[in-house]
PyMOL Python script that loads the backbone (N, CA, C, O; Angstrom):
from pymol import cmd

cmd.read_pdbstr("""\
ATOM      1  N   UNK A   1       0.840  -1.149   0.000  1.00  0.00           N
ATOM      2  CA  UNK A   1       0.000   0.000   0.000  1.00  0.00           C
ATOM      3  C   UNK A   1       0.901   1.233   0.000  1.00  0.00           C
ATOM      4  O   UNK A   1       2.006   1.230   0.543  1.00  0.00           O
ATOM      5  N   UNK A   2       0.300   2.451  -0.731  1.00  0.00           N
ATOM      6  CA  UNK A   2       1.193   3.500  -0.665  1.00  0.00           C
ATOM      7  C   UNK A   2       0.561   4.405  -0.712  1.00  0.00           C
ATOM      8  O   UNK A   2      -0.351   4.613  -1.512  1.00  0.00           O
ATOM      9  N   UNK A   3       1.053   5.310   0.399  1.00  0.00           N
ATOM     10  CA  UNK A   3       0.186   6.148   1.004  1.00  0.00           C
ATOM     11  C   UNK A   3       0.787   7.896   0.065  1.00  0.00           C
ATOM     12  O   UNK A   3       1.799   7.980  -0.632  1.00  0.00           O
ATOM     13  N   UNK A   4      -0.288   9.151   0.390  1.00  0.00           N
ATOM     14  CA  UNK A   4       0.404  10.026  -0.401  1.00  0.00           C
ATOM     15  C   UNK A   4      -1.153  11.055   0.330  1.00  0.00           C
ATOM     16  O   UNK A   4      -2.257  10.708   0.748  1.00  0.00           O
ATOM     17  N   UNK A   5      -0.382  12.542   0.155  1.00  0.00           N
ATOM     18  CA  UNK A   5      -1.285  13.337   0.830  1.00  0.00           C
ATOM     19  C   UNK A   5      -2.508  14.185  -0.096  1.00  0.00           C
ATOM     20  O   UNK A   5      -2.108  15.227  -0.616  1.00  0.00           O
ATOM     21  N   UNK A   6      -3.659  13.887  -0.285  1.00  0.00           N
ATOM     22  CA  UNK A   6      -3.974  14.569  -1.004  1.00  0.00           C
ATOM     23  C   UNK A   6      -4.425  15.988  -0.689  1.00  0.00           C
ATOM     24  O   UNK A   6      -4.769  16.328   0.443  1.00  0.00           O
ATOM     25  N   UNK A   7      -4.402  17.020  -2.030  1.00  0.00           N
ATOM     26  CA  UNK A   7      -4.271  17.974  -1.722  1.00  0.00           C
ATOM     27  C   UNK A   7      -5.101  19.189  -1.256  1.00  0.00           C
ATOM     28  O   UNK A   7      -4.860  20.367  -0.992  1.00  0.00           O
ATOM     29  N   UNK A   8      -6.483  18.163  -1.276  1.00  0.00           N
ATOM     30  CA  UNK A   8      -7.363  19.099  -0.577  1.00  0.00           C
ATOM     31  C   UNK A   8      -7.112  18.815   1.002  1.00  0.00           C
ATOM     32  O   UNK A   8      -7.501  19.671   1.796  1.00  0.00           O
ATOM     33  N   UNK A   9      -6.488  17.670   1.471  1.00  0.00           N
ATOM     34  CA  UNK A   9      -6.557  17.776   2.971  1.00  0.00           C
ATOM     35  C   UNK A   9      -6.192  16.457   3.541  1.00  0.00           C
ATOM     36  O   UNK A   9      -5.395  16.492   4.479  1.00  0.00           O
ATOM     37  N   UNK A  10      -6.696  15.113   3.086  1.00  0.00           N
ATOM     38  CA  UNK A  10      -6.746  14.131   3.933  1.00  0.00           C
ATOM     39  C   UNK A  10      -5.591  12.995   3.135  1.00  0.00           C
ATOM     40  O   UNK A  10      -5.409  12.911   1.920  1.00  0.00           O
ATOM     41  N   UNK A  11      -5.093  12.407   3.921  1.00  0.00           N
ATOM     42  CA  UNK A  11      -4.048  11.064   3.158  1.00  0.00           C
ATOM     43  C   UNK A  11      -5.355  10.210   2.721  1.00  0.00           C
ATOM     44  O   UNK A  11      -6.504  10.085   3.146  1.00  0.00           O
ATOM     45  N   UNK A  12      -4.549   9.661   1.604  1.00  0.00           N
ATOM     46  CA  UNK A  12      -5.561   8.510   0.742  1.00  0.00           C
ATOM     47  C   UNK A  12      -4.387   7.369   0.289  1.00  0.00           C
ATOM     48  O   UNK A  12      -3.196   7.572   0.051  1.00  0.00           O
ATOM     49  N   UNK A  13      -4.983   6.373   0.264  1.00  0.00           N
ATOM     50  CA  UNK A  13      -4.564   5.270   0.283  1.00  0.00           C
ATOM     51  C   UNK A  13      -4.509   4.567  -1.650  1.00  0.00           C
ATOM     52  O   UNK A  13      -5.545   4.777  -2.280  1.00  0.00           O
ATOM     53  N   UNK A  14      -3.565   3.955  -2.277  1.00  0.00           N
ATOM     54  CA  UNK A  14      -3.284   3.307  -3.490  1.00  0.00           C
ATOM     55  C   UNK A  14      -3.493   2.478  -2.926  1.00  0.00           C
ATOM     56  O   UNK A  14      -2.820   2.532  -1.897  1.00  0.00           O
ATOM     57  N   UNK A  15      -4.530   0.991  -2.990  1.00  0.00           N
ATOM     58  CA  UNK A  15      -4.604  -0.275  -2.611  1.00  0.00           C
ATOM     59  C   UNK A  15      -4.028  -1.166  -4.044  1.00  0.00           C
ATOM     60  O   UNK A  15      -4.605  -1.336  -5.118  1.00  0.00           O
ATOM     61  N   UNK A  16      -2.766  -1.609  -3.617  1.00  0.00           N
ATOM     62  CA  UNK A  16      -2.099  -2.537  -4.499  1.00  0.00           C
ATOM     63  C   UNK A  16      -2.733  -4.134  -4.210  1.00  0.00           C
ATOM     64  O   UNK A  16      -2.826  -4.614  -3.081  1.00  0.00           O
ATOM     65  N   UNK A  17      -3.156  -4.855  -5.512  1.00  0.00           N
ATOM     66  CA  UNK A  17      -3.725  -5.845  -5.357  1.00  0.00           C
ATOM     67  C   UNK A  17      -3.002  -7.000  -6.113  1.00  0.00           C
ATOM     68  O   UNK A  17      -3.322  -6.885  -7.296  1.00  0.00           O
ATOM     69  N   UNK A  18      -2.200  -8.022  -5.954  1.00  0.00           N
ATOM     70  CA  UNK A  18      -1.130  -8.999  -6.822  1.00  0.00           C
ATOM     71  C   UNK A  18      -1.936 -10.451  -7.106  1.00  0.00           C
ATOM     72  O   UNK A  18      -2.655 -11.065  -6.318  1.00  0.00           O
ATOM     73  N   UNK A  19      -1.638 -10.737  -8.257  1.00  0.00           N
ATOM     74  CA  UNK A  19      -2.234 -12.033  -8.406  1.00  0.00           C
ATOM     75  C   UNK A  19      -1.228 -12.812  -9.442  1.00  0.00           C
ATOM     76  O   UNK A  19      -0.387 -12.275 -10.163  1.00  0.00           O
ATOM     77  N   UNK A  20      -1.468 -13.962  -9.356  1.00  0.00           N
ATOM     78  CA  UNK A  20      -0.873 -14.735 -10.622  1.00  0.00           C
ATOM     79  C   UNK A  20      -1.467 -15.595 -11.709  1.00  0.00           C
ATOM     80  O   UNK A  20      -1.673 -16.800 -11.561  1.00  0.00           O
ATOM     81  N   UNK A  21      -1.710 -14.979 -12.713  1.00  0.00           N
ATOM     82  CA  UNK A  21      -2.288 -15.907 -13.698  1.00  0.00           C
ATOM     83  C   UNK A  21      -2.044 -17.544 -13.808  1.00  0.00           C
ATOM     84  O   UNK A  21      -0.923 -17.958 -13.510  1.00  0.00           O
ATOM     85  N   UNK A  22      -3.173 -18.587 -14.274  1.00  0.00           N
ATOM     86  CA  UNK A  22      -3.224 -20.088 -14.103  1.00  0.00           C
ATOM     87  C   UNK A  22      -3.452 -20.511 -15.560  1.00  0.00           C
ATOM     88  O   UNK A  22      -3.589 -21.733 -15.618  1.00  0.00           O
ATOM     89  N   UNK A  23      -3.553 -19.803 -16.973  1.00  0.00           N
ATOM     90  CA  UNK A  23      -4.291 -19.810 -17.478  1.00  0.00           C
ATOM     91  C   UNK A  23      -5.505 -20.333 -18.056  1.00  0.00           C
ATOM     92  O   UNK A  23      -5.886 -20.748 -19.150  1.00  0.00           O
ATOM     93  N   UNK A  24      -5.982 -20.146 -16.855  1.00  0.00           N
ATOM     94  CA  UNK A  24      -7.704 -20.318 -17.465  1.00  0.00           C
ATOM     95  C   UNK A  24      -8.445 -19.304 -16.453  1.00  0.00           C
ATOM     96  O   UNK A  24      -9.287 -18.716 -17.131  1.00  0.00           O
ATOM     97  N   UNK A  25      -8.473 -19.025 -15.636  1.00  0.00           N
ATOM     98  CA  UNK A  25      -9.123 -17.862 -14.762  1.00  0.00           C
ATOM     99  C   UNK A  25      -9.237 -16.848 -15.143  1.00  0.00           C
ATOM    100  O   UNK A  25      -8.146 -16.441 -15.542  1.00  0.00           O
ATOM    101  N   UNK A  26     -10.163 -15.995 -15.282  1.00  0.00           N
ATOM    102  CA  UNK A  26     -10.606 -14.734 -15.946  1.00  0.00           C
ATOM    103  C   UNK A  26     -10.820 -13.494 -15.239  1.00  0.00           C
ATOM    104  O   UNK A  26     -10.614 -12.307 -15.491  1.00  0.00           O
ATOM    105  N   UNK A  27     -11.639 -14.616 -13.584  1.00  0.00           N
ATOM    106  CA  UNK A  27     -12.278 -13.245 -12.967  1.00  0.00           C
ATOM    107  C   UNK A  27     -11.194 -13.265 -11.598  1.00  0.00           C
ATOM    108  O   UNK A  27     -10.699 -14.197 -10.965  1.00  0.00           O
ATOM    109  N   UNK A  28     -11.092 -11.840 -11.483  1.00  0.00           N
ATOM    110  CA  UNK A  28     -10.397 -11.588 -10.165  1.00  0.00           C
ATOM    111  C   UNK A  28     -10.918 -10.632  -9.075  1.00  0.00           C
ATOM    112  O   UNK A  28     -11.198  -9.471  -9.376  1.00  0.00           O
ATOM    113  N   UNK A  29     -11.056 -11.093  -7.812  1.00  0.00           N
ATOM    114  CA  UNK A  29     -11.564  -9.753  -6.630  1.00  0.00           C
ATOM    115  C   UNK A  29     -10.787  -8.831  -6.767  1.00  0.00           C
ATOM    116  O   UNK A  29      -9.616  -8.945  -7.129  1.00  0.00           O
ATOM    117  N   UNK A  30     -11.559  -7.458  -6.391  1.00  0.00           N
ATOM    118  CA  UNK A  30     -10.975  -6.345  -6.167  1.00  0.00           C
ATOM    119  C   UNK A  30     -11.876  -5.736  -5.188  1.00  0.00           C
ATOM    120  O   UNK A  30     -12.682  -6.426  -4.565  1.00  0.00           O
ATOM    121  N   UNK A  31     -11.719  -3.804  -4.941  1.00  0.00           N
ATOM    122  CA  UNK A  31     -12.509  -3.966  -3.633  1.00  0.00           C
ATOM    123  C   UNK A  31     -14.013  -3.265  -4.409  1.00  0.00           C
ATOM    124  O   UNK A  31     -14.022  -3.090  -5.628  1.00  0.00           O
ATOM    125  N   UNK A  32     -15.139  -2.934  -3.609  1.00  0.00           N
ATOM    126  CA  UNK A  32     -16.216  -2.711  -4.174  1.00  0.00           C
ATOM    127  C   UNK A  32     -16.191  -1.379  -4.350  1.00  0.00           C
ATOM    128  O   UNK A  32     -16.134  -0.730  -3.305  1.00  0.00           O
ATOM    129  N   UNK A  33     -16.220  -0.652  -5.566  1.00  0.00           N
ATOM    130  CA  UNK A  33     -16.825   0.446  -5.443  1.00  0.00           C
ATOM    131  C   UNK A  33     -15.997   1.272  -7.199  1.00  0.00           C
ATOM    132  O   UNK A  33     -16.307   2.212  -7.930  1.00  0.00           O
ATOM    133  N   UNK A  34     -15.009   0.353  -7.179  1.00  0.00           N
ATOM    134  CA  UNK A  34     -14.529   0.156  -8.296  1.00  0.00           C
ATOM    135  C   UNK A  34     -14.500   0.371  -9.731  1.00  0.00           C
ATOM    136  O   UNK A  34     -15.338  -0.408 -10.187  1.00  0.00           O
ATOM    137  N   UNK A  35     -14.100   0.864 -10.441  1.00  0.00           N
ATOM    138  CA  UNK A  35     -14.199   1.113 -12.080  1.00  0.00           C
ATOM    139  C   UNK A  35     -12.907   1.011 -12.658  1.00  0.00           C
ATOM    140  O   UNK A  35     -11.783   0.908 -12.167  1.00  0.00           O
ATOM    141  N   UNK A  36     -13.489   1.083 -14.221  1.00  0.00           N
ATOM    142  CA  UNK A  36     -12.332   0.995 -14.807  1.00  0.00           C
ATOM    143  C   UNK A  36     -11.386   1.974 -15.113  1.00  0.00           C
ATOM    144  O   UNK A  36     -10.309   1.966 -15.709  1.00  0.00           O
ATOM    145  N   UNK A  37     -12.484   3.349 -14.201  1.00  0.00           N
ATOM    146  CA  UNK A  37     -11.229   4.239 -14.388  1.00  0.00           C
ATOM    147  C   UNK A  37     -10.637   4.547 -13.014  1.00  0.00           C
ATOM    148  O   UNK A  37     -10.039   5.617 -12.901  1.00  0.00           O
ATOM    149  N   UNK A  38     -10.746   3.611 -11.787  1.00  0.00           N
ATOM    150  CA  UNK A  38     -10.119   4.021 -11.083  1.00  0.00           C
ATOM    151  C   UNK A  38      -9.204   2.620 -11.053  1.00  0.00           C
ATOM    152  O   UNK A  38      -8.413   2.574 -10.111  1.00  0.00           O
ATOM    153  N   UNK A  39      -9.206   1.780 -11.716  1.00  0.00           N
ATOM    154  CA  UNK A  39      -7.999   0.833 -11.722  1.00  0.00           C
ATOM    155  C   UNK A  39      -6.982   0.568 -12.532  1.00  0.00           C
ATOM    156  O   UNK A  39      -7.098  -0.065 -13.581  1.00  0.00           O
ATOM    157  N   UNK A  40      -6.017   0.999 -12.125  1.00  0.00           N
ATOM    158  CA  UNK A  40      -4.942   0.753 -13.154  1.00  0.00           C
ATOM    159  C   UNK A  40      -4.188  -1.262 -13.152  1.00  0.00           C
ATOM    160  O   UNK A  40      -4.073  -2.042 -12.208  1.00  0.00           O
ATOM    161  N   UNK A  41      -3.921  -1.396 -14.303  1.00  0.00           N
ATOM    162  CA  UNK A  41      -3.895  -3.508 -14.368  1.00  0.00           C
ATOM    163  C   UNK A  41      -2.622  -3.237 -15.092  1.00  0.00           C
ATOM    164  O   UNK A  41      -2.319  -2.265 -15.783  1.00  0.00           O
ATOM    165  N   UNK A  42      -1.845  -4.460 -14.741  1.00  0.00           N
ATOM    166  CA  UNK A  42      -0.604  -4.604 -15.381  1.00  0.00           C
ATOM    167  C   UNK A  42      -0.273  -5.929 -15.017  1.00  0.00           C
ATOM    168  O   UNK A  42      -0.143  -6.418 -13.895  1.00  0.00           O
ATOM    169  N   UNK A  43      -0.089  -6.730 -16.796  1.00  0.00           N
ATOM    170  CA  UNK A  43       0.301  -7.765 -16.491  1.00  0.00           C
ATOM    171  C   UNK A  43       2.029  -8.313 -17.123  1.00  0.00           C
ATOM    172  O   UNK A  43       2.286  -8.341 -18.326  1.00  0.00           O
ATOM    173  N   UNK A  44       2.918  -8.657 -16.162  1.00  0.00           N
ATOM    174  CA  UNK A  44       4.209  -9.087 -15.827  1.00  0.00           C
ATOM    175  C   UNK A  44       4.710  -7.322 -16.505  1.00  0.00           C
ATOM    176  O   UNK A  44       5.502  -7.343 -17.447  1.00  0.00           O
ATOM    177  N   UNK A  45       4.392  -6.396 -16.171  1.00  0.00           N
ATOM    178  CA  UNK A  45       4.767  -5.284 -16.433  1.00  0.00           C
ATOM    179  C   UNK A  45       3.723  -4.231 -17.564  1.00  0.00           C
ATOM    180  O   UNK A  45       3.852  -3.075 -17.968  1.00  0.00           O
ATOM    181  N   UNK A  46       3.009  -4.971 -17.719  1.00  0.00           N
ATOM    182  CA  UNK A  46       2.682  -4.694 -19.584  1.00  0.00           C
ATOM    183  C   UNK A  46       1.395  -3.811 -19.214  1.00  0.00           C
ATOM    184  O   UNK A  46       0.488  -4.595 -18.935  1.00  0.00           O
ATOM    185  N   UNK A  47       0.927  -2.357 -19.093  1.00  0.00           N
ATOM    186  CA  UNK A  47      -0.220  -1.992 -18.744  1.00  0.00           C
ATOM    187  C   UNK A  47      -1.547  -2.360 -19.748  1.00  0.00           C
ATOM    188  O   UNK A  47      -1.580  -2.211 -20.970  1.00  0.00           O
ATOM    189  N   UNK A  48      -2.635  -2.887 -18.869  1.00  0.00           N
ATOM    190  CA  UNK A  48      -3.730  -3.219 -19.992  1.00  0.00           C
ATOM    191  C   UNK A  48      -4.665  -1.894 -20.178  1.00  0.00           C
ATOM    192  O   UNK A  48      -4.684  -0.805 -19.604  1.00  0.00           O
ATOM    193  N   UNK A  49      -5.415  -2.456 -21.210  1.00  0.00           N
ATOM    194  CA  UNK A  49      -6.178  -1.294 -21.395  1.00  0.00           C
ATOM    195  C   UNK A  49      -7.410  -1.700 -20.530  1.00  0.00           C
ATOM    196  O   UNK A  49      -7.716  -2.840 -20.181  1.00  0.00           O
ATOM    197  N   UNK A  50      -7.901  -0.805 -20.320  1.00  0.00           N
ATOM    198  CA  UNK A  50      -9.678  -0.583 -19.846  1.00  0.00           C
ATOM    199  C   UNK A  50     -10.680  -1.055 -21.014  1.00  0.00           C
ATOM    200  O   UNK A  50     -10.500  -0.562 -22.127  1.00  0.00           O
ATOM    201  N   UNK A  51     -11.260  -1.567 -20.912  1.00  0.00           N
ATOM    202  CA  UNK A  51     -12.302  -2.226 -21.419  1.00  0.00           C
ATOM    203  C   UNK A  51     -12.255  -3.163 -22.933  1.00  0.00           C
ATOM    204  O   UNK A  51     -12.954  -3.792 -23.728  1.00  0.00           O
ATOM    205  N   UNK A  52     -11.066  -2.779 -22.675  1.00  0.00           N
ATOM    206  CA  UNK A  52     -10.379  -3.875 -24.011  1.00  0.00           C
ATOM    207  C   UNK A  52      -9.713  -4.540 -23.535  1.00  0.00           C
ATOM    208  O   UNK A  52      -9.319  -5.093 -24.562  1.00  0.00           O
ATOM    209  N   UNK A  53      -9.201  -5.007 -22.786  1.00  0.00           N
ATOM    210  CA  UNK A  53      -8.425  -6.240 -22.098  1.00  0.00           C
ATOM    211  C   UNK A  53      -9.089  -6.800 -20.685  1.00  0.00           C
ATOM    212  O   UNK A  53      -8.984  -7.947 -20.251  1.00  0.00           O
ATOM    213  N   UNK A  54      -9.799  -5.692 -20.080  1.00  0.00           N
ATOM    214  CA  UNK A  54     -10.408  -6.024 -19.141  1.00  0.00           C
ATOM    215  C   UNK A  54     -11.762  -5.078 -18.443  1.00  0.00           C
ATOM    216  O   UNK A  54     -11.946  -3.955 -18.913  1.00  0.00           O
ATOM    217  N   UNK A  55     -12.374  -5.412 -17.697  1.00  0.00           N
ATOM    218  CA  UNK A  55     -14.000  -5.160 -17.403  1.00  0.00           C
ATOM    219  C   UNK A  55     -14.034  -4.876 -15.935  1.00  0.00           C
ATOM    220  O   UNK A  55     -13.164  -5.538 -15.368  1.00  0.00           O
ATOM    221  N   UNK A  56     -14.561  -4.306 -15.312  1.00  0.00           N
ATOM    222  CA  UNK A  56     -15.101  -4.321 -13.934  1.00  0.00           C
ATOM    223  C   UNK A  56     -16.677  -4.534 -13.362  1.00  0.00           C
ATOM    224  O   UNK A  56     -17.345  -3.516 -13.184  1.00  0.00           O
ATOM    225  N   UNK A  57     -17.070  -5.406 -13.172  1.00  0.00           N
ATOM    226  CA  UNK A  57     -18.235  -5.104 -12.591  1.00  0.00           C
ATOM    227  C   UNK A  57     -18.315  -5.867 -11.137  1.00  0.00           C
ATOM    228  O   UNK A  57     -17.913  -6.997 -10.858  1.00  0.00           O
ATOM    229  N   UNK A  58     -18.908  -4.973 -10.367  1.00  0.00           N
ATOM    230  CA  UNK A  58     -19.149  -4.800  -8.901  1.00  0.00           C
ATOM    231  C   UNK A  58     -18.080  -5.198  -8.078  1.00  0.00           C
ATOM    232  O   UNK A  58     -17.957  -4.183  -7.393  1.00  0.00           O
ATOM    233  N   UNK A  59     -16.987  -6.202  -7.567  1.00  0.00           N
ATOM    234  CA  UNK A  59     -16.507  -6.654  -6.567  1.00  0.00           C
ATOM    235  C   UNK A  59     -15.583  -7.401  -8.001  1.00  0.00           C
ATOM    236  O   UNK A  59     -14.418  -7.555  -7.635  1.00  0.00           O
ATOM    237  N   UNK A  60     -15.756  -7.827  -9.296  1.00  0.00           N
ATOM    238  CA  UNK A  60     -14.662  -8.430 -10.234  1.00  0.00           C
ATOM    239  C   UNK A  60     -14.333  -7.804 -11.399  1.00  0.00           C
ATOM    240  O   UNK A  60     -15.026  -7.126 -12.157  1.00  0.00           O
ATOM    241  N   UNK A  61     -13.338  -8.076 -11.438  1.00  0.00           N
ATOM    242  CA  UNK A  61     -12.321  -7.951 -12.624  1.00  0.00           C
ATOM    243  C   UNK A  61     -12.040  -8.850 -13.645  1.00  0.00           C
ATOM    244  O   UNK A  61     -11.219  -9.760 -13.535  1.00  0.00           O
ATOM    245  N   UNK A  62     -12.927  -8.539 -14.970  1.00  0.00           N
ATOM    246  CA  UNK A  62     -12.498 -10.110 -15.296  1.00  0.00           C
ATOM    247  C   UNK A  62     -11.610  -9.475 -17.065  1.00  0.00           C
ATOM    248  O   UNK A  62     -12.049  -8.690 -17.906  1.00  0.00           O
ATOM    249  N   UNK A  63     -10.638 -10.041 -17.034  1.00  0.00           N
ATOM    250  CA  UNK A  63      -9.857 -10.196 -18.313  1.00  0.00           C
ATOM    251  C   UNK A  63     -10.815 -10.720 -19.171  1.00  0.00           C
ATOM    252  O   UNK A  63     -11.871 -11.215 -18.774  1.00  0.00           O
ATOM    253  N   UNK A  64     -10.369 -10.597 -20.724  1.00  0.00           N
ATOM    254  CA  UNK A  64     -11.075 -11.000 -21.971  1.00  0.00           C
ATOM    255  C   UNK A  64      -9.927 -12.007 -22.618  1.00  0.00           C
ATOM    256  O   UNK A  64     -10.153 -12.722 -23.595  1.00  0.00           O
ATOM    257  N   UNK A  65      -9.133 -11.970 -22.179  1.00  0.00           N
ATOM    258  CA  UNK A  65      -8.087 -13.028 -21.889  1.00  0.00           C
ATOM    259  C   UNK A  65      -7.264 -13.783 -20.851  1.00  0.00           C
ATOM    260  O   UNK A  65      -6.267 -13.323 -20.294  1.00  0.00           O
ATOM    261  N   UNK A  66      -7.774 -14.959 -20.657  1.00  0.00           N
ATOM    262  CA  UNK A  66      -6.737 -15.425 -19.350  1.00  0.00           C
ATOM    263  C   UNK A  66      -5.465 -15.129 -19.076  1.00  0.00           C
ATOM    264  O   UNK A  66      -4.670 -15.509 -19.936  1.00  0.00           O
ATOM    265  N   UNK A  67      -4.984 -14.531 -18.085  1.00  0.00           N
ATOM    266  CA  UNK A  67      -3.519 -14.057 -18.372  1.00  0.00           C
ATOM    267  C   UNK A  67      -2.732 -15.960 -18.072  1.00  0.00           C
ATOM    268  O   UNK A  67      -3.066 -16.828 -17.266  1.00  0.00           O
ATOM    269  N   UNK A  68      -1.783 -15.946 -18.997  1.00  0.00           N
ATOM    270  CA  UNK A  68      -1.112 -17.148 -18.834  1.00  0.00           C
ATOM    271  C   UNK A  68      -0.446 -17.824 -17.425  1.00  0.00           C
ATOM    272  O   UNK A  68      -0.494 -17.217 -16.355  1.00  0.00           O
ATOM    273  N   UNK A  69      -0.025 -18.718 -17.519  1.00  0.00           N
ATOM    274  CA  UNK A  69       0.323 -19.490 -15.820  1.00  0.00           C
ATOM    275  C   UNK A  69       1.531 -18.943 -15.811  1.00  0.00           C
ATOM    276  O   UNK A  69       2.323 -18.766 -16.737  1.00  0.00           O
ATOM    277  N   UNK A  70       1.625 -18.599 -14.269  1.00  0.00           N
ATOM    278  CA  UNK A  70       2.764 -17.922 -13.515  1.00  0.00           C
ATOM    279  C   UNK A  70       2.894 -16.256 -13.987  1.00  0.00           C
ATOM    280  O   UNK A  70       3.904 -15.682 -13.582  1.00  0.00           O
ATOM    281  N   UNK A  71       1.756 -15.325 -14.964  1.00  0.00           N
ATOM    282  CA  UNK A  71       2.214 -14.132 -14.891  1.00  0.00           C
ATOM    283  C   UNK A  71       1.773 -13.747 -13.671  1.00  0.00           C
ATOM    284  O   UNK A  71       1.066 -14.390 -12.894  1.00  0.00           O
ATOM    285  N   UNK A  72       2.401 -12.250 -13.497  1.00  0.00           N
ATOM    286  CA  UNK A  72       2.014 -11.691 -12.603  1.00  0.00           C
ATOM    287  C   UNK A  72       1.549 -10.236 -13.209  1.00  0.00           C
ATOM    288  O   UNK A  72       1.947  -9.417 -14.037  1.00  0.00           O
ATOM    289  N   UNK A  73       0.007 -10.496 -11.902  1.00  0.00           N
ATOM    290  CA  UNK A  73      -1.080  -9.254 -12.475  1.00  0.00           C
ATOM    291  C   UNK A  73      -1.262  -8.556 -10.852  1.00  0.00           C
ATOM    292  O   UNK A  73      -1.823  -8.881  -9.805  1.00  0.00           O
ATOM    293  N   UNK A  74      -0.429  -7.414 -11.347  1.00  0.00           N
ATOM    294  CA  UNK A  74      -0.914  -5.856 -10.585  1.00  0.00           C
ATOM    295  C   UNK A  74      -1.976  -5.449 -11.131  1.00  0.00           C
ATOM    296  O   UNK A  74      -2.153  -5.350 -12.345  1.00  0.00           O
ATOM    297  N   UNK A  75      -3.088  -5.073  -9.901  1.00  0.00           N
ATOM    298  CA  UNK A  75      -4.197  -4.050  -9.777  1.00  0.00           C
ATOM    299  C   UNK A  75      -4.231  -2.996  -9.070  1.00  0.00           C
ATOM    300  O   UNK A  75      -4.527  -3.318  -7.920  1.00  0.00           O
ATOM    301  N   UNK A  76      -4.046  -1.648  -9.191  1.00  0.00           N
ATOM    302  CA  UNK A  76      -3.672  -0.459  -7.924  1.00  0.00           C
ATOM    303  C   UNK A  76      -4.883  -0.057  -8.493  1.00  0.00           C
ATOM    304  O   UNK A  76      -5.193   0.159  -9.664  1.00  0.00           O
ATOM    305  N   UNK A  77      -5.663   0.020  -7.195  1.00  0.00           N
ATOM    306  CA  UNK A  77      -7.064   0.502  -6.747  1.00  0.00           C
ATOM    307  C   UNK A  77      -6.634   2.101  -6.567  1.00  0.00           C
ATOM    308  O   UNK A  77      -5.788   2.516  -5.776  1.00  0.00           O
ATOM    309  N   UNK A  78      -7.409   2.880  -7.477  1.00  0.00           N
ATOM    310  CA  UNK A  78      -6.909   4.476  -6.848  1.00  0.00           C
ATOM    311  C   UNK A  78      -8.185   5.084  -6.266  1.00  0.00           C
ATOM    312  O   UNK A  78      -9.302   5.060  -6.782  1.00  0.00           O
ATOM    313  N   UNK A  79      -7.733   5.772  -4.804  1.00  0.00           N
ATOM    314  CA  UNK A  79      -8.580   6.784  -4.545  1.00  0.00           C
ATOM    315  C   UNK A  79      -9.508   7.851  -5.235  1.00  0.00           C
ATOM    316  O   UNK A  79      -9.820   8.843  -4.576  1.00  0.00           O
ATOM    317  N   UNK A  80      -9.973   7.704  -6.535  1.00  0.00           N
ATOM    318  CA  UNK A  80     -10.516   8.750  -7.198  1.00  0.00           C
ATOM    319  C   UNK A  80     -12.253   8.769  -7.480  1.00  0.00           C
ATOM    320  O   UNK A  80     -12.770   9.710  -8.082  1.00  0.00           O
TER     321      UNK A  80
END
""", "prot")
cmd.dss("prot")
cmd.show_as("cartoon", "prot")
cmd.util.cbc("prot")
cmd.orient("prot")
């Protein structure tokens, strides 16, 4: 987690979320309240796009492609 002050007044929180692709799994938790424009996705480095590589609805995240076995998929949840 990484914290940072925002500038109207109060600290807000980046919730970093790690997973590893199996490939066949699509959908992944994240926290509720969520969109695709407040999540930034990156898989083994590679940033995805929003709604072309991947979707949000309510509490999941689901890729339009399984990310392959053993990548690794960053989700940073932003305060916005």
């Amino acid at each position: 987690m990484v914290r940072y002050i925002h500038p109207a007044t109060r600290p807000t929180e980046i919730i970093v979320v790690t997973a590893t692709g199996d490939g066949s799994t699509v959908g992944f938790t994240i926290s509720s309240g969520m969109t695709v424009d407040k999540v930034i996705v990156e898989i083994n480095g590679v940033l995805q796009k929003p709604t072309t590589d991947y979707t949000i609805s309510g509490t999941t995240l689901t890729f339009v492609v399984a990310p392959e076995a053993a990548d690794a998929i960053i989700m940073k949840e932003m305060p916005i």
